[in-house]
LUMFIKE-989999 format. One record per residue (C-alpha): residue in one letter; x, y, z. Coordinates in steps of 0.001 Angstrom, whole numbers, padded with zeros to 6 digits, always signed. Example, Ala and Ser with C-alpha at 12.3 -4.5 7.8 and 13.67 -1.06 7.14 Angstrom:
A+012300-004500+007800 S+013670-001060+007140 
# end
This chain:
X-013774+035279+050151 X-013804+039025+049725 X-015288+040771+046956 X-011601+042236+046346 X-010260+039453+046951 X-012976+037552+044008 X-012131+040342+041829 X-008155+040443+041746 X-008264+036577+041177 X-010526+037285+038492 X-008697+040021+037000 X-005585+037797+037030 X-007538+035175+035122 X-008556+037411+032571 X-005172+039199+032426 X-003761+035392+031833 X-006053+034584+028764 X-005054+038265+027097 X-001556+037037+027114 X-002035+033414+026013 X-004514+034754+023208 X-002113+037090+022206 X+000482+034636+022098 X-001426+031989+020422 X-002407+034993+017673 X+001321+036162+016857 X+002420+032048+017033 X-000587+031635+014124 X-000601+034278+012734 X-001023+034007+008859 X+002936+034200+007470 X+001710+033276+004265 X-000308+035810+001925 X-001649+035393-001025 X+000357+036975-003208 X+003310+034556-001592 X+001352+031976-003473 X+000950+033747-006820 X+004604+034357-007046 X+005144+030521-006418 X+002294+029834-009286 X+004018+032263-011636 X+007442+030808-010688 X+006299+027305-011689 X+004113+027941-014704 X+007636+029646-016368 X+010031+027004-015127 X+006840+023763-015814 X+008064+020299-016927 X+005759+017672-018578 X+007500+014998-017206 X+008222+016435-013880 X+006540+015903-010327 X+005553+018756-007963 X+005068+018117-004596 X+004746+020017-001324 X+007239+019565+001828 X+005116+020291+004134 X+001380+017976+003727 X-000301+020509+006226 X-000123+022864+003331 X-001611+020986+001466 X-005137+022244+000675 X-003997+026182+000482 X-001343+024824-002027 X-003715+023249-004460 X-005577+025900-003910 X-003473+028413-004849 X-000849+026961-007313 X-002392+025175-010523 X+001144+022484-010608 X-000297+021086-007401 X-003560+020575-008583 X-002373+018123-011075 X-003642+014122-010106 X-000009+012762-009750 X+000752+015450-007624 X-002237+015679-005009 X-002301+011676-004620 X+001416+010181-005972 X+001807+006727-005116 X+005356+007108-004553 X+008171+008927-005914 X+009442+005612-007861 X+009807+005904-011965 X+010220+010307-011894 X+012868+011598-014006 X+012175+015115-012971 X+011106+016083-009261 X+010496+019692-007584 X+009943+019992-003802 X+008341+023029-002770 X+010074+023628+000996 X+009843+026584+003625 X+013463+025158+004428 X+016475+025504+002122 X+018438+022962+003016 X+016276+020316+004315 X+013121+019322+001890 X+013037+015927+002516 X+010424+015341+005469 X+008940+012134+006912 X+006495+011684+004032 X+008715+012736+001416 X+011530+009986+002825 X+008623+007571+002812 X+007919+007900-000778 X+011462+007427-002117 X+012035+004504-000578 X+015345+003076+000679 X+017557+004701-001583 X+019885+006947-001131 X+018839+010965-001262 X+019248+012848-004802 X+021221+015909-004807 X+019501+019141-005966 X+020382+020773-009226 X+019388+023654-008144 X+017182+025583-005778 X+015292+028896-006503 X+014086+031011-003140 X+010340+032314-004045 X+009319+034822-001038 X+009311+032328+001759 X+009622+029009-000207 X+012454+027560-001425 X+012087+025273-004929 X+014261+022636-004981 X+014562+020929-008162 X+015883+017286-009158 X+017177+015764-012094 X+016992+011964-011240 X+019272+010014-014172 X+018580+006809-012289 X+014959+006762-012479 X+012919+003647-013746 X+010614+004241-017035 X+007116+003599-016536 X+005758+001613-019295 X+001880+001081-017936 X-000078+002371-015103 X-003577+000573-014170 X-004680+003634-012745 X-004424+006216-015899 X-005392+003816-017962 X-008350+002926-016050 X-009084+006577-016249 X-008101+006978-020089 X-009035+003398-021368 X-011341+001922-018944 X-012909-000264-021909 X-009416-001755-022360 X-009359-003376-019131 X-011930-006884-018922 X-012932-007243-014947 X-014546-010530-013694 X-016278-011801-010653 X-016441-015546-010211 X-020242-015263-011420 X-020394-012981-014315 X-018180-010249-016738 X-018411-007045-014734 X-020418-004065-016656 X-019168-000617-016906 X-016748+002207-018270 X-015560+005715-017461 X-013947+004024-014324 X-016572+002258-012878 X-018026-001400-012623 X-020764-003117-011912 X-020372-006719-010748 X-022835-009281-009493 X-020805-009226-006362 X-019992-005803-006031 X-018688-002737-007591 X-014931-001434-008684 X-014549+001896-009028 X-011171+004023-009777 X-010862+007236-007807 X-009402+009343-005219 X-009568+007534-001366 X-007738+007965+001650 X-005683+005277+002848 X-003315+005552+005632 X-004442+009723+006025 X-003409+010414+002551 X-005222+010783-000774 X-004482+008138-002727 X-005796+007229-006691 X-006470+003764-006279 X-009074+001033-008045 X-011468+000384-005071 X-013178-002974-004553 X-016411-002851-002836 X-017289-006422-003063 X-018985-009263-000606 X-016740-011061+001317 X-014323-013224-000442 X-015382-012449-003544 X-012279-012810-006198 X-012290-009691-008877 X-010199-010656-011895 X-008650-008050-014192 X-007401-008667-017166 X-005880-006879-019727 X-003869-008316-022965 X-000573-006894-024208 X+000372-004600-022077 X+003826-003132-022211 X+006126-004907-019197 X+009303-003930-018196 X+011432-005992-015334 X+009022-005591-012436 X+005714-005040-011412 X+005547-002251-008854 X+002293-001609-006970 X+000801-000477-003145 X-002348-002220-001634 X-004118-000344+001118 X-007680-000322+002870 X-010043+003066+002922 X-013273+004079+004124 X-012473+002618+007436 X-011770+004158+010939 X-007931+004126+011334 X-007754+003581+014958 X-009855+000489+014916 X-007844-001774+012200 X-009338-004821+010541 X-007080-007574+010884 X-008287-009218+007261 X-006241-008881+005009 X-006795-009186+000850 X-005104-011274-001503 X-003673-010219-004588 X-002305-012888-007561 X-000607-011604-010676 X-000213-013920-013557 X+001140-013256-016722 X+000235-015083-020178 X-001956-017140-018164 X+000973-018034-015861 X+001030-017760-011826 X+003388-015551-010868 X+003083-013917-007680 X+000703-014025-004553 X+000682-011463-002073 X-001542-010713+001209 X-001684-007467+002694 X-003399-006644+005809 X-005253-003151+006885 X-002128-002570+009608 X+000585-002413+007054 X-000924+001077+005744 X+000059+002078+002086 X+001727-001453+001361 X+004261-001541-001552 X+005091-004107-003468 X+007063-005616-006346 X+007463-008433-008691 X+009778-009307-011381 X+008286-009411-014591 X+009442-010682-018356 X+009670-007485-020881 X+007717-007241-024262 X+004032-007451-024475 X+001950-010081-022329 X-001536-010480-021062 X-001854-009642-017425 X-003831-010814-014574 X-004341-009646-011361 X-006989-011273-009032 X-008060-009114-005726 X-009874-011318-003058 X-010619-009604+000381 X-011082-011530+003194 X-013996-009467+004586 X-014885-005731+003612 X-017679-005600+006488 X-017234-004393+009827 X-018455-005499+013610 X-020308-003207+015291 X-023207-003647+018793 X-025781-005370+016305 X-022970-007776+014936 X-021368-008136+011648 X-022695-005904+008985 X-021994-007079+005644 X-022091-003975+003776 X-018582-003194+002243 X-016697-000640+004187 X-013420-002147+004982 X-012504-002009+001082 X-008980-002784-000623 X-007864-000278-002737 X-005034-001048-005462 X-002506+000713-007686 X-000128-001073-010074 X+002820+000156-012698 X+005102-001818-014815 X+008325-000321-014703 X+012192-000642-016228 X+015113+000151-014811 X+017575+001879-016490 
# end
């Protein structure tokens, strides 16, 4: 090969990168600036609902939304666990006529689409905003008041009482905790058990407001998602001391929902967690220590 010859070919190589780094500069190129996001903060601080949900089309933008816009930093917003039981819902879109992607579908379940009241066009967002009549009430969550009441809920192993408040408990078998965790690659606010094997972890908590179902999701974290655990958890729900429902979810059905018909008025409640194994296999064999960990959120709801 000539030395002309070596540097042409070179100079074509070179000349190729310029033009895909160019392209790949102007294709990702920031299209968003900050004070896009501030006019999307103001916009929602002067139209803000207390009983409204904001959420975010598009889950890639996620972290420089909660960043930059205070609504999104709120708990139900960066981890709902579905869009069941909201009166009042704003999607935050880059498209005006479609907001409802994958996720979005996902969390409204199989019912039909809401129309928007109305939609506001904030730089390049669009804020679509939904008045949903039809919406169940939400009587009792486990998860705020595990946050706001943790002393009102009594948690059992099948040795001892479990110790603990602000969210956290200490078991003989292991330890519950109530937090943020990623199931199925989104952040979810779940109670966590991180107990041995087959250890049943009984919560119970007495007169709690019921409407006509029970409506909860079950899902695994702290666990590699490509390489699933096939053992699954159990979950039992009895009410004034009464069986009524048993459930088993594996790790491959993801963010599992769930519901169960309920009598209203004020009961004692029950629910029982037993995981098959929360250990993992690995070249040395079966470590015990809990990784593969069930994580559960429950609400009592009414329809309207």
């Amino acid at each position: 090969m000539s030395r002309w010859f070596a540097r042409t070919v070179l100079a074509l190589i070179l000349g190729v990168a310029a033009l895909e780094w160019a392209a790949a500069a102007r294709a990702y190129r920031p299209t968003l600036s900050t004070a896009d996001w501030a006019a999307l903060d103001q916009d929602l601080r002067d139209h803000s609902d207390s009983d409204g949900l904001v959420v975010l089309a598009d889950r890639w933008l996620g972290p420089r939304g909660r960043a930059s816009v205070a609504a999104l930093r709120e708990a139900r917003s960066v981890a709902p666990p579905d869009l069941y039981g909201v009166p009042r819902l704003t999607i935050i879109s880059r498209d005006r006529d479609t907001p409802w992607t994958p996720w979005l579908r996902d969390a409204w379940g199989p019912r039909a689409l809401p129309t928007a009241t109305s939609v506001r066009e904030i730089g390049p967002f669009f804020v679509h905003n939904f008045a949903i009549d039809s919406a169940d009430q939400i009587l009792f969550d486990l998860i705020e008041i595990a946050a706001r009441e943790p002393r009102s809920i009594t948690i059992h192993d099948r040795l001892a009482r479990c110790r603990g408040s602000k969210s956290r408990w200490t078991c003989k078998q292991g330890k519950i905790v109530s937090e943020y965790a990623e199931v199925a690659y989104r952040p979810r606010r779940c109670v966590r058990f991180a107990v041995q094997d087959g250890a049943p972890i009984r919560l119970s908590l007495s007169k709690v407001e019921l409407g006509d179902h029970l409506r909860g999701h079950l899902g695994f974290t702290d666990f590699n998602a490509r390489i699933r655990s096939d053992a699954p958890a159990l979950i039992q729900i009895a009410i004034d001391g009464r069986p009524l429902a048993a459930l088993t979810i594996s790790d491959r059905q993801g963010w599992a929902a769930f519901e169960v018909a309920t009598p209203s008025g004020r009961h004692d409640l029950e629910i029982t967690v037993t995981p098959a194994l929360t250990g993992t296999f690995g070249p040395k064999g079966y470590d015990r220590r809990p990784t593969h960990m069930p994580c559960l959120e429950l609400r009592a709801l009414r329809r309207p």
